[in-house]
N, C-alpha and C positions, 0 to 999 in steps of 0.2 A: 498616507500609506502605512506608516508605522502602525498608526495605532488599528488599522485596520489586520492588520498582519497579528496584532496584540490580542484582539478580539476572534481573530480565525483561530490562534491556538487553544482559545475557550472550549472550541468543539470537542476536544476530551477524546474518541479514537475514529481513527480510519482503519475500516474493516477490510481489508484483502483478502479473497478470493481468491484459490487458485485455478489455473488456465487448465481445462483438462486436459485429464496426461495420457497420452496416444498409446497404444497398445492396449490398453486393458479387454479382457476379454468381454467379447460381445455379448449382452444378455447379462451381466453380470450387475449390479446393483450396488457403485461404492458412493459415499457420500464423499463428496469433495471436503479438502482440507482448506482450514482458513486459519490464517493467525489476524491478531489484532495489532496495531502499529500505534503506540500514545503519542501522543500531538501535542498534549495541553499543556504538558509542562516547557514544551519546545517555542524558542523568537522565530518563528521560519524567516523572518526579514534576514536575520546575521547567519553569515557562514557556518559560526559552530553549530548554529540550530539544524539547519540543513544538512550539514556533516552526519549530525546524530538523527537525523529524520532516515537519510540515506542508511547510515549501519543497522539503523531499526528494520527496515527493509530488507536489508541484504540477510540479518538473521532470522527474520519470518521467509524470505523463500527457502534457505538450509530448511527451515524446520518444514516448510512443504513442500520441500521436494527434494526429501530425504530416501524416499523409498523408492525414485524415479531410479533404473539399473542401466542404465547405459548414461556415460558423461553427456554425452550430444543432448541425449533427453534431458538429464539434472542443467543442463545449460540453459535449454530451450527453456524448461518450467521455469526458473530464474526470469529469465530474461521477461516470461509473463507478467510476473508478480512484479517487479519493476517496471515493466511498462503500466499496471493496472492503479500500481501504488499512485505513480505520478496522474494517472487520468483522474483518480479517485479524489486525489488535492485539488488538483485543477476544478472538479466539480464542488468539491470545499468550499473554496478560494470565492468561486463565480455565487454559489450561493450565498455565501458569506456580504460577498460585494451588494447583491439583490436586496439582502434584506436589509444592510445598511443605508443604501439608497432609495430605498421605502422609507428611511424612517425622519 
């Protein structure tokens, strides 16, 4: 598992997406904001790796959803980008695992 875990942080970034932000006016045309979250230099196996995976996260939803005006919203947008970040590893992860057990 380790060295699997060793091999996942190879993947270099996880791109998050943020969850669109409710209100914006109808007919209007914004392009969705994304940051990028580096992985490769991170053990996700150990705590601290994961610690800094997590603050990586936590400071790409600040930066997108910075502009959200109401807390509830700035929350809710967060709370996307952390659910997305973890879906997006978990799809990592499983790929990671796939192609390892092909080889």
């Amino acid at each position: 598992m380790s060295n699997f875990i060793t091999k996942l942080t190879t993947a270099g970034y996880l791109v998050l997406a943020s969850v669109p932000v409710a209100g914006l006016a109808v007919g209007v045309a914004h392009a969705a904001p994304a940051a990028h979250v580096q992985i490769g230099d991170l053990d996700l196996s150990s705590k601290a790796g994961m610690t800094t995976f997590n603050q990586r996260v936590q400071s790409a939803g600040q930066q997108i959803c910075r502009d959200e005006r109401s807390l509830s919203g700035r929350e809710s947008c967060k709370d996307g980008v952390r659910a997305e970040a973890q879906d997006k590893l978990a799809a990592v992860i499983q790929s990671r695992s796939t192609t390892l057990a092909a080889r």
